[in-house]
C-alpha positions in Angstrom: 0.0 0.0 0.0 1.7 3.7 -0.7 0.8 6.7 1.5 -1.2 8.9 -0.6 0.5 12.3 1.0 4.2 11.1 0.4 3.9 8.5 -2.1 6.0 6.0 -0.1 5.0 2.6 1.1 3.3 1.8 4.2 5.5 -0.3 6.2 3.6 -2.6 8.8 5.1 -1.3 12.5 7.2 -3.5 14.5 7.8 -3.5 17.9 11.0 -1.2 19.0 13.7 -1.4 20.9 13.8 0.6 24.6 16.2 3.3 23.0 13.6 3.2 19.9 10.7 3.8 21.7 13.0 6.7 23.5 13.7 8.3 20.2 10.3 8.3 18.8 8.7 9.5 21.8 11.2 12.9 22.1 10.7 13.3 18.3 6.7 13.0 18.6 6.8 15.5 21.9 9.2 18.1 19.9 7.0 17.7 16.9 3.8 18.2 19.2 5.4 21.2 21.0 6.8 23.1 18.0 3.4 23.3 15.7 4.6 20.3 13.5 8.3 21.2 13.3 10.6 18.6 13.1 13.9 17.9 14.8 17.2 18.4 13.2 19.4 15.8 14.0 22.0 17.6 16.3 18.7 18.8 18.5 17.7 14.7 19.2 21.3 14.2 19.0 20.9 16.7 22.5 17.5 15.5 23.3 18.2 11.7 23.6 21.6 11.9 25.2 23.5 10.5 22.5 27.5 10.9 21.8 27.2 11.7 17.8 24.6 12.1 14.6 25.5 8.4 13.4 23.4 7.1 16.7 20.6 9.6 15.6 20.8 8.5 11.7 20.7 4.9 12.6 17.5 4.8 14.9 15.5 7.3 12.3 16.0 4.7 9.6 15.7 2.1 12.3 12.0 3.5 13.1 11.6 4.4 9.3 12.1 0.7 8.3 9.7 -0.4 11.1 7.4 2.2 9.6 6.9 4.6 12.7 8.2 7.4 10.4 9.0 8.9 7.2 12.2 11.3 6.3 13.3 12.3 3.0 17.3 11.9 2.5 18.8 14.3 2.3 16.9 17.2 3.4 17.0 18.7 7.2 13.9 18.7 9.2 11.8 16.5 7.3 10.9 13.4 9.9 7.3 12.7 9.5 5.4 10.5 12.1 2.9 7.8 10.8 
């Protein structure tokens, strides 16, 4: 099935990981708290507690291939929760 807004596939969602489940739920409270703005990587990167941007670029496509999100490469600010 493809998303009609984004034109990606709909991924089925999978059950995450502790530190998954940490990630998404800062992103989805920074979304909800700045009117739909998304992170940039350096601010979860802050958020979370992690050491460097690889950590952060590894769970977002962790949570994109589970299907909890969408991102466009490439391109700051652009995580959308599904």
């Amino acid at each position: 099935m493809i998303c009609s807004k984004c034109k990606q596939p709909i991924l089925t969602k999978k059950p995450l990981t502790a530190n998954m489940s940490k990630v998404l739920k800062w992103i989805t409270t920074y979304i909800n708290e700045n009117k739909g703005i998304s992170p940039s990587f350096d601010e979860i990167k802050d958020g979370v507690g992690f050491n460097n941007k690889s950590e952060v670029s590894r769970y977002i496509l962790s949570l994109k291939e589970r299907g909890h999100l969408t991102k466009e490469d490439y391109k700051p600010r652009t995580i959308q929760l599904l």
